[in-house]
C-alpha positions in Angstrom: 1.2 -8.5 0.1 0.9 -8.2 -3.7 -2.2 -10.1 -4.0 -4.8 -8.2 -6.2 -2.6 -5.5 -6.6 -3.9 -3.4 -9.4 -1.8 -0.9 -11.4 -2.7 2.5 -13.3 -3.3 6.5 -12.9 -5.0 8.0 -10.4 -7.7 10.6 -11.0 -6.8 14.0 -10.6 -9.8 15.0 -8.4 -8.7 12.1 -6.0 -5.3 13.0 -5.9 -6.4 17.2 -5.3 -8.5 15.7 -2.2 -5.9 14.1 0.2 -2.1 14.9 1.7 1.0 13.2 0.1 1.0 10.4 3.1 -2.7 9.8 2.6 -2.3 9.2 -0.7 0.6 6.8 -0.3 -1.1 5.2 2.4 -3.9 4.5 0.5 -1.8 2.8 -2.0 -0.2 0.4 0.7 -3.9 -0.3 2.0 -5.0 -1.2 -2.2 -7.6 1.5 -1.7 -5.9 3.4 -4.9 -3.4 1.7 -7.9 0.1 1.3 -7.5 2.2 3.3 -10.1 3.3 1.7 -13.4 6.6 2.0 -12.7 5.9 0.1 -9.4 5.9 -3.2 -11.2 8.2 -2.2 -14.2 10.8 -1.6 -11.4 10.0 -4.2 -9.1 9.4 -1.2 -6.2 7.0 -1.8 -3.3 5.8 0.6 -0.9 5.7 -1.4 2.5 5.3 1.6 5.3 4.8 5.4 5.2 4.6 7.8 8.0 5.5 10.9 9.4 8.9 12.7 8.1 11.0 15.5 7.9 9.3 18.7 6.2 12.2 20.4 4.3 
């Protein structure tokens, strides 16, 4: 699961072009970075779906 993750900001124009759960989708799938904090914290995102809208 954390093979090859990398680590690092996302470009604005990538994050402007796709939905909250696309984006964190495409972290789980290694198609963007994980956050910084991610490894500083030891915090892995394993699933995302649909939710509550508040």
């Amino acid at each position: 699961m954390l093979e090859n993750v990398t680590f690092g900001p996302i470009e604005p124009a990538q994050l402007a072009s796709m939905s909250g759960l696309e984006l964190m989708q495409a972290m789980i799938e290694k198609r963007l970075p994980a956050p910084t904090m991610a490894r500083t914290l030891n915090f892995w995102l394993a699933e995302v779906g649909e939710g509550w809208r508040f």
